[in-house]
N, CA, C and O atoms as CSV, one atom per row, in Angstrom:
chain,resi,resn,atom,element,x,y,z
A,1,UNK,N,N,-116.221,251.909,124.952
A,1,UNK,CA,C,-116.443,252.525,123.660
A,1,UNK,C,C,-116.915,251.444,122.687
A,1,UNK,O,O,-116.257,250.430,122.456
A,2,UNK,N,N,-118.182,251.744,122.092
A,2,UNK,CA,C,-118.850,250.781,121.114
A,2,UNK,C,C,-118.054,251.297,119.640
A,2,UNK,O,O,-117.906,252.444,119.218
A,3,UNK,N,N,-117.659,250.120,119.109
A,3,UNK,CA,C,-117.262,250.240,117.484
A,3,UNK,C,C,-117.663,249.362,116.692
A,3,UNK,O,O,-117.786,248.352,117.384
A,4,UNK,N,N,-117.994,249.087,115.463
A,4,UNK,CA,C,-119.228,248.429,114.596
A,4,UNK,C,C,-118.288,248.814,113.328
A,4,UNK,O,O,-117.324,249.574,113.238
A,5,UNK,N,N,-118.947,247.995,112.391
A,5,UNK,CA,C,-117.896,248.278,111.041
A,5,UNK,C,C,-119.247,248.290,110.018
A,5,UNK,O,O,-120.124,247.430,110.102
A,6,UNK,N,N,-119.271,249.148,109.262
A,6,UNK,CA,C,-120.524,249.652,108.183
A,6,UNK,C,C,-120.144,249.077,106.788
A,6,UNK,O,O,-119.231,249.643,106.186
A,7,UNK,N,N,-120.823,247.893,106.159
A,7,UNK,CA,C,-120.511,247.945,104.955
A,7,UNK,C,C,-121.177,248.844,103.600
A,7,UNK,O,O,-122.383,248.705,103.399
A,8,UNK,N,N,-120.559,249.553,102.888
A,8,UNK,CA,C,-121.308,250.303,101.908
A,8,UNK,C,C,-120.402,249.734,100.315
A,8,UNK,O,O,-119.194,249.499,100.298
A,9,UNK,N,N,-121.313,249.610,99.114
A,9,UNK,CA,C,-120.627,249.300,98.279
A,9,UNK,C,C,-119.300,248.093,98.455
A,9,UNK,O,O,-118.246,248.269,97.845
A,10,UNK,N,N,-119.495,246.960,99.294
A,10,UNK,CA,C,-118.752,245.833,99.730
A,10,UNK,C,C,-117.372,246.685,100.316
A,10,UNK,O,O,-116.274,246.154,100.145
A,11,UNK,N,N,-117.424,247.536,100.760
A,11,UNK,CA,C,-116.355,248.022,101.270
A,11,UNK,C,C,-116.742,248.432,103.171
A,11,UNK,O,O,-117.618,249.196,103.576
A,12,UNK,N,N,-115.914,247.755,103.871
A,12,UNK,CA,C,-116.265,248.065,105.441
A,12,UNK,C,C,-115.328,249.484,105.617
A,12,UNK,O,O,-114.175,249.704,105.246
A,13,UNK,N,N,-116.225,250.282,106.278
A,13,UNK,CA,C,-115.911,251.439,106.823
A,13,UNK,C,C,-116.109,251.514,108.508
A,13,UNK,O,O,-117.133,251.441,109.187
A,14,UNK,N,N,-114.951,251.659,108.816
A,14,UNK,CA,C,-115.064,251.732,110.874
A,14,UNK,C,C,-115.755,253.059,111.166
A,14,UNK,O,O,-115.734,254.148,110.593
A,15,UNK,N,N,-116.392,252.586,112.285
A,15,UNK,CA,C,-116.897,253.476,113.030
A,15,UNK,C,C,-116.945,253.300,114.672
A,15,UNK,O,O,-116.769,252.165,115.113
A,16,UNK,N,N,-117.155,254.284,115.498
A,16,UNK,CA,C,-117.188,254.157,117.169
A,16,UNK,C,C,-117.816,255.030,117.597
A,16,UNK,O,O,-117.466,256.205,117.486
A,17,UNK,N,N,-119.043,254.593,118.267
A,17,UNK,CA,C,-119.973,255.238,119.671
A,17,UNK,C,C,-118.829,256.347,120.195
A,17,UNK,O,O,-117.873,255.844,120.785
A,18,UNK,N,N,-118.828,257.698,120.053
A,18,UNK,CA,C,-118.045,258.673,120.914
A,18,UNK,C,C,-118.561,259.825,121.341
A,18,UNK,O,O,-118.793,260.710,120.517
A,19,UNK,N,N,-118.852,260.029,122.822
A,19,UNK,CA,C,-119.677,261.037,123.069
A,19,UNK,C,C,-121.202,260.886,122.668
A,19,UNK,O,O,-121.931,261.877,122.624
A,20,UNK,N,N,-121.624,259.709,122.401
A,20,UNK,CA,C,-122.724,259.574,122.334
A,20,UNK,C,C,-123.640,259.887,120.767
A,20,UNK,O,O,-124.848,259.980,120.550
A,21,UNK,N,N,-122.140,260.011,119.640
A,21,UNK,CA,C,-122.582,260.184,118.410
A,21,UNK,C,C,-121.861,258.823,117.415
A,21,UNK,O,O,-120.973,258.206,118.002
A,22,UNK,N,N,-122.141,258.432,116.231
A,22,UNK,CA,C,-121.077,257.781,115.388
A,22,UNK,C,C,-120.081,258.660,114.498
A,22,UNK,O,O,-120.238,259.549,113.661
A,23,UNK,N,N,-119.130,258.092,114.987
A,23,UNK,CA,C,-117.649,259.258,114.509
A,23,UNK,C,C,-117.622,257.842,113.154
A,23,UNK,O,O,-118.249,256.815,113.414
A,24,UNK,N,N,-116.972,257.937,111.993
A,24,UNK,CA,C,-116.677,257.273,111.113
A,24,UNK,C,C,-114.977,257.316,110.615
A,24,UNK,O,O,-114.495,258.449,110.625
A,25,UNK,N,N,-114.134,256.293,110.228
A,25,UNK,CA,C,-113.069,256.788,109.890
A,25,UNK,C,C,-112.645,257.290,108.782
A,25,UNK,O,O,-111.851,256.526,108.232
A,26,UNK,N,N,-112.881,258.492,108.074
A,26,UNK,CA,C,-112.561,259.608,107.382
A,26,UNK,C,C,-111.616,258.754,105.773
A,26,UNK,O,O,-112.119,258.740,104.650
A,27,UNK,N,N,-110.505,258.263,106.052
A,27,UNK,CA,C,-109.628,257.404,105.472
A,27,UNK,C,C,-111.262,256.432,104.780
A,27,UNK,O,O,-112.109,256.804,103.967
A,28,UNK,N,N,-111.138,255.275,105.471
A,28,UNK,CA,C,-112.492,254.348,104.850
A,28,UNK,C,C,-113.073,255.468,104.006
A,28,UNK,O,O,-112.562,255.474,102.886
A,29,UNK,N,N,-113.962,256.397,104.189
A,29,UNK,CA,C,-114.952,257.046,103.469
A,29,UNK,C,C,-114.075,257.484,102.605
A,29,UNK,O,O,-114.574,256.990,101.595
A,30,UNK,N,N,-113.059,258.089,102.200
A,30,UNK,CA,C,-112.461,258.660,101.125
A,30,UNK,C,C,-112.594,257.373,100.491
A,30,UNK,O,O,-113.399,257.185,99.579
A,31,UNK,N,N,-111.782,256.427,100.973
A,31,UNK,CA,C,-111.594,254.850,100.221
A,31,UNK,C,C,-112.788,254.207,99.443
A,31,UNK,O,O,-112.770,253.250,98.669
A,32,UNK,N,N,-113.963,255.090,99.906
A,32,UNK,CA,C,-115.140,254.323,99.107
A,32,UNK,C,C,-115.300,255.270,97.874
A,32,UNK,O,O,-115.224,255.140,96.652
A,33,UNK,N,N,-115.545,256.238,98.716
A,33,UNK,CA,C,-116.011,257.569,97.615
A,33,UNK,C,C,-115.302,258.063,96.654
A,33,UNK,O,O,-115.836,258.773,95.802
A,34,UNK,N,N,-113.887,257.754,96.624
A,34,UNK,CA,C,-112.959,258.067,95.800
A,34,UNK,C,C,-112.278,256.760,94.820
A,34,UNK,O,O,-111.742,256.835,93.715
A,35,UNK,N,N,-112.434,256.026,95.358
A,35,UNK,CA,C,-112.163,254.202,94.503
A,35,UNK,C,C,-110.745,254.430,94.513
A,35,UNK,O,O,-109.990,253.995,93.643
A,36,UNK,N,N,-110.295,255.297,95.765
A,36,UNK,CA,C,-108.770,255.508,95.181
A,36,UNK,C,C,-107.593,254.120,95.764
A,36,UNK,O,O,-107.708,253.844,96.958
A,37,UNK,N,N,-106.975,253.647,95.291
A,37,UNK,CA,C,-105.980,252.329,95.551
A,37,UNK,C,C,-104.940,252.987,96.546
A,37,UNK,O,O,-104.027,252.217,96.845
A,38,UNK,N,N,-104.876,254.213,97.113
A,38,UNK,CA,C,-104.121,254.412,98.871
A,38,UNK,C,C,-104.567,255.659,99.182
A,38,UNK,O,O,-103.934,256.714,99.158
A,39,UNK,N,N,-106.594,255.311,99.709
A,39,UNK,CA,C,-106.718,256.256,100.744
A,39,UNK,C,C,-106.225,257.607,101.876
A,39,UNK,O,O,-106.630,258.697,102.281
A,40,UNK,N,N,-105.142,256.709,102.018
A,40,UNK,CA,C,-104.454,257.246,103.290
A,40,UNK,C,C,-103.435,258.092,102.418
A,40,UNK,O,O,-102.744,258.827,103.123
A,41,UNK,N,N,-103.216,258.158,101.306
A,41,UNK,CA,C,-102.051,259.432,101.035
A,41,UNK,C,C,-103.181,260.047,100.112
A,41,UNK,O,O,-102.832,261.220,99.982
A,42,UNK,N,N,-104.510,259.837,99.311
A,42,UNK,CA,C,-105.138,260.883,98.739
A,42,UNK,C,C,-105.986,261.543,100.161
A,42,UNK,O,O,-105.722,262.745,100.136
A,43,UNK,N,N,-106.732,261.302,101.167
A,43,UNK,CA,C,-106.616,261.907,102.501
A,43,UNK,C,C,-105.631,263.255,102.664
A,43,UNK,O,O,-105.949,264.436,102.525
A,44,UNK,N,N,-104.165,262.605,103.050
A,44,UNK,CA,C,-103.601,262.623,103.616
A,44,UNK,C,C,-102.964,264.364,102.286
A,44,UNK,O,O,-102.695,265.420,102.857
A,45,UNK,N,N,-102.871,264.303,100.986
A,45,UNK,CA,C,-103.200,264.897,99.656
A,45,UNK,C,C,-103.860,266.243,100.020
A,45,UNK,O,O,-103.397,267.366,100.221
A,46,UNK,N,N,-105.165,265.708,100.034
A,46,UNK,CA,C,-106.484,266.561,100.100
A,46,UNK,C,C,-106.640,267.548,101.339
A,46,UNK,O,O,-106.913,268.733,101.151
A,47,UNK,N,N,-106.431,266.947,102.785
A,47,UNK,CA,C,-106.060,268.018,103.734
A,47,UNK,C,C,-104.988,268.972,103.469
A,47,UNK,O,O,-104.962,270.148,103.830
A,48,UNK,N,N,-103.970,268.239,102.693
A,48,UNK,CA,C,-102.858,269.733,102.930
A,48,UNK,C,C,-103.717,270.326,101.339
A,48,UNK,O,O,-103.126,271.404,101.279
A,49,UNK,N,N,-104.417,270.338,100.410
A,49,UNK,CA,C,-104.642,271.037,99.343
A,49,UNK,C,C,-105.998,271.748,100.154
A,49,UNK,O,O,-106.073,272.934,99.836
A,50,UNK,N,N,-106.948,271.388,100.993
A,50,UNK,CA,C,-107.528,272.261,101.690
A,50,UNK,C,C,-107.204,273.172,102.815
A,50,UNK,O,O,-107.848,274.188,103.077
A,51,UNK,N,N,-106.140,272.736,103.478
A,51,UNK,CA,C,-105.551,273.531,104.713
A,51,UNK,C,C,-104.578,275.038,103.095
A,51,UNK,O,O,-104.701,276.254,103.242
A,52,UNK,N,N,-104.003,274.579,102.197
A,52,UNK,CA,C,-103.430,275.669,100.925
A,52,UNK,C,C,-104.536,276.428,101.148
A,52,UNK,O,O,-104.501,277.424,101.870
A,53,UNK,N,N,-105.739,275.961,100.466
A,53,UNK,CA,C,-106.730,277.013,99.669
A,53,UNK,C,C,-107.532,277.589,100.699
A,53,UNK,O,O,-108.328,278.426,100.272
A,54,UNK,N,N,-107.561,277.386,101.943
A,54,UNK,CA,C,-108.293,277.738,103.089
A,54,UNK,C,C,-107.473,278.591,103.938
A,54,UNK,O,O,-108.005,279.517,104.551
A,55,UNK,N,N,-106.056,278.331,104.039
A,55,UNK,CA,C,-105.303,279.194,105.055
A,55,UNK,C,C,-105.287,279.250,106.163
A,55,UNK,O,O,-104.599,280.032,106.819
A,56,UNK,N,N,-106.503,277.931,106.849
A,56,UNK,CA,C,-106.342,277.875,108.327
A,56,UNK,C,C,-106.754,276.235,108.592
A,56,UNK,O,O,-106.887,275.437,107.664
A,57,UNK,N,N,-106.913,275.922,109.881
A,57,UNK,CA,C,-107.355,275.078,110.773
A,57,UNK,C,C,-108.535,274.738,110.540
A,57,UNK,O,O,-108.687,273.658,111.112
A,58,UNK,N,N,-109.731,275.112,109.886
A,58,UNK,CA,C,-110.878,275.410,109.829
A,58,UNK,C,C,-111.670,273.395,109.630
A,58,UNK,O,O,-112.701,272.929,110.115
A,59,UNK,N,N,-110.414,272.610,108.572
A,59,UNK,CA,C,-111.016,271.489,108.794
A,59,UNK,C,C,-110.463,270.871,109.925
A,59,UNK,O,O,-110.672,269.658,109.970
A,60,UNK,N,N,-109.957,271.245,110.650
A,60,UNK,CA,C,-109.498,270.234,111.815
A,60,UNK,C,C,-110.694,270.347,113.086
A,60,UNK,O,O,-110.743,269.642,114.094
A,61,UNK,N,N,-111.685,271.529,112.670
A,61,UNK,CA,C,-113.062,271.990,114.081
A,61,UNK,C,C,-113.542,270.672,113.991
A,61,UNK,O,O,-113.653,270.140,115.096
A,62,UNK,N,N,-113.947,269.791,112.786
A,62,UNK,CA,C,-114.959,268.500,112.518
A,62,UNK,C,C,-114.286,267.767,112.474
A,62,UNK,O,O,-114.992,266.759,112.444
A,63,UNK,N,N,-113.055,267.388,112.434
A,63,UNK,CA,C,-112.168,265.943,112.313
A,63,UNK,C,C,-111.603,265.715,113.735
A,63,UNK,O,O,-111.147,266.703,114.311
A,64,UNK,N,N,-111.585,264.470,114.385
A,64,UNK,CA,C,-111.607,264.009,115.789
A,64,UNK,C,C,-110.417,262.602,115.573
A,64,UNK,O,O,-110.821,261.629,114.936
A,65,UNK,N,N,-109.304,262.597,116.013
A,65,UNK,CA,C,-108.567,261.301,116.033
A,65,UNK,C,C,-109.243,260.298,117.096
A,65,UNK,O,O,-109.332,260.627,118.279
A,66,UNK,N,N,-109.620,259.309,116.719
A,66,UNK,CA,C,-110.470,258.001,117.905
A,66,UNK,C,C,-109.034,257.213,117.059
A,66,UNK,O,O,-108.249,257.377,116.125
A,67,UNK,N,N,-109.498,256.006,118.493
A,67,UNK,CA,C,-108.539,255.032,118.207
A,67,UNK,C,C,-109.467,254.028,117.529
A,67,UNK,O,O,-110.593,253.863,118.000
A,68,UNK,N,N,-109.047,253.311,116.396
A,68,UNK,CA,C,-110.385,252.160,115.646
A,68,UNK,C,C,-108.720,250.813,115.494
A,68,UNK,O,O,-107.504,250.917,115.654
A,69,UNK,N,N,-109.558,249.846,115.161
A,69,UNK,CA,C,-108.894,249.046,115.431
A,69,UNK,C,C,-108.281,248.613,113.882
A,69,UNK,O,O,-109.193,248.529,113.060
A,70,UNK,N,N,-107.069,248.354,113.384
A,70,UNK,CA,C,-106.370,248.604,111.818
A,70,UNK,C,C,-106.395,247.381,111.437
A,70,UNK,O,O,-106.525,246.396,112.164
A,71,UNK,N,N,-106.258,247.412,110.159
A,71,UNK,CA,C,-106.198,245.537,109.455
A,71,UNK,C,C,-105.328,245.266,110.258
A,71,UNK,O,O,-105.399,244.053,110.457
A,72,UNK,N,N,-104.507,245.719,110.864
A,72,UNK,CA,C,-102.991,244.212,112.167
A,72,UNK,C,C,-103.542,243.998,112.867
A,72,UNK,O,O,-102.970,243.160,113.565
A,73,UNK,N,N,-104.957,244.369,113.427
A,73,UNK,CA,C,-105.488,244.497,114.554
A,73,UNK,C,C,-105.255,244.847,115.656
A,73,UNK,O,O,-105.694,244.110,116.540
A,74,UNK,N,N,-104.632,245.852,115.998
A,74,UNK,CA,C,-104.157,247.149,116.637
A,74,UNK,C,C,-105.257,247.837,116.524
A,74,UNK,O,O,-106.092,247.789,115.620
A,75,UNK,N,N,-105.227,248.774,117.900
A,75,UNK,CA,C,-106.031,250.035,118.001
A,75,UNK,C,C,-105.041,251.174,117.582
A,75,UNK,O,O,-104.071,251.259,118.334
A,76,UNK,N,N,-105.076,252.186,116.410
A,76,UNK,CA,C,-104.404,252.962,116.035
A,76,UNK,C,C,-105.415,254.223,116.213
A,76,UNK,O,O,-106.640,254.099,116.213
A,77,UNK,N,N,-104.825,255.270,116.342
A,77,UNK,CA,C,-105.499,257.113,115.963
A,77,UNK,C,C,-105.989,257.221,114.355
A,77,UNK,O,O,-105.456,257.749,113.379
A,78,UNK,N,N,-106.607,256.857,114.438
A,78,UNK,CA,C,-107.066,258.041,112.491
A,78,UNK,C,C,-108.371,259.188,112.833
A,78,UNK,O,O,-109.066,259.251,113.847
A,79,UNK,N,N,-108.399,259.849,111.878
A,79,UNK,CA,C,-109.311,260.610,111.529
A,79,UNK,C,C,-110.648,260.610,111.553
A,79,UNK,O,O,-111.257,260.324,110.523
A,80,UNK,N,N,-111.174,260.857,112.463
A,80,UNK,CA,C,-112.496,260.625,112.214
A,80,UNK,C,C,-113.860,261.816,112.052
A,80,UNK,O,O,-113.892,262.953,112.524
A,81,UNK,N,N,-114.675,261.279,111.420
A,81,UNK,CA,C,-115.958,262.744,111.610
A,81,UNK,C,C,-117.792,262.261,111.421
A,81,UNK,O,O,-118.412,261.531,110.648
A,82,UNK,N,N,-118.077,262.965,112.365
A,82,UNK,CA,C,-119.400,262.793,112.501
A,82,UNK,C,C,-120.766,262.959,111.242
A,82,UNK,O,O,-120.615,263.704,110.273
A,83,UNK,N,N,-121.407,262.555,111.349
A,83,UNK,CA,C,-121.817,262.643,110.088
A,83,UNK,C,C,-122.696,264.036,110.353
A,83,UNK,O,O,-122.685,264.811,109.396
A,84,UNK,N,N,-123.709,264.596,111.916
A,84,UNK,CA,C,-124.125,265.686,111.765
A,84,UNK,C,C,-122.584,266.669,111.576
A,84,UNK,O,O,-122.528,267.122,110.432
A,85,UNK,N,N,-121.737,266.948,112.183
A,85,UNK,CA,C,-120.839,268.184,111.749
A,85,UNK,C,C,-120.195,268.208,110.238
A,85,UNK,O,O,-119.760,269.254,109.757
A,86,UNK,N,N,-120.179,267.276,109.715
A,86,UNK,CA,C,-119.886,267.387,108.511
A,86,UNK,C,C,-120.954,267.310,107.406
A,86,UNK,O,O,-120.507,267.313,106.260
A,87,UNK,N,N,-121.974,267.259,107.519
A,87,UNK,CA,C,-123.263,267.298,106.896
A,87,UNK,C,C,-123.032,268.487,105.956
A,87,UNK,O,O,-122.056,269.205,106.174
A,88,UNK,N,N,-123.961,268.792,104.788
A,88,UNK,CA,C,-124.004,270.288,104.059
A,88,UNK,C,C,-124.568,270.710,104.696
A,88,UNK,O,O,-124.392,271.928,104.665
A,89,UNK,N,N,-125.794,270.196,105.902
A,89,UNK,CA,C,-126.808,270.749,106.489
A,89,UNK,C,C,-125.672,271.540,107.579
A,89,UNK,O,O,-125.487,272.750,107.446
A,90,UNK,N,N,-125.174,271.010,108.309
A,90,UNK,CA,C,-124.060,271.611,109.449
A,90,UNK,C,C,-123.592,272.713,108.882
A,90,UNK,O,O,-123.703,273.698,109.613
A,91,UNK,N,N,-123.124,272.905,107.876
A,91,UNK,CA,C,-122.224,273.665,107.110
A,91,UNK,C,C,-122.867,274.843,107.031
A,91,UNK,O,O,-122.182,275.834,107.282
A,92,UNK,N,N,-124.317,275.052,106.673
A,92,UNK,CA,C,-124.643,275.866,106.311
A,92,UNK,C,C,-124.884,276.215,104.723
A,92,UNK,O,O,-125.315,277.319,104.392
């Protein structure tokens, strides 16, 4: 499994070759896009306020746990998603 780290706005965001697409880790991208100081609980926030207003499973079809490797440098599970299934274009 190929994994590469993307810098955007001086911030590295993980990513990994899976199935032959780039999965990204979900956490990082909130962390950029949101400037928020703990990712991992506005994430972590935002799924249960979309799983409320949605009533189902519906974001878990595009989110994929890969193992990426964590600041301890451990391979841990997070969240990850492709950039075609989560596209507006995907969406519809």
């Amino acid at each position: 499994m190929e994994t590469k780290l993307v810098v955007f706005k001086d911030k590295q965001i993980r990513r990994t070759l899976h199935n032959n697409a780039w999965w990204f880790s979900v956490i990082d991208v909130v962390g950029v896009l949101s400037a928020s100081n703990n990712p991992k609980r506005y994430w972590y926030d935002l799924k249960r306020k979309m799983y409320q207003e949605a009533g189902s499973d519906q974001l878990y079809e595009n989110i994929v746990r890969l193992k990426l490797l964590a600041p301890d440098g451990k391979r841990r599970e997070t969240d990850c998603a492709d950039t075609e299934k989560c596209s507006p274009q995907a969406r519809g």
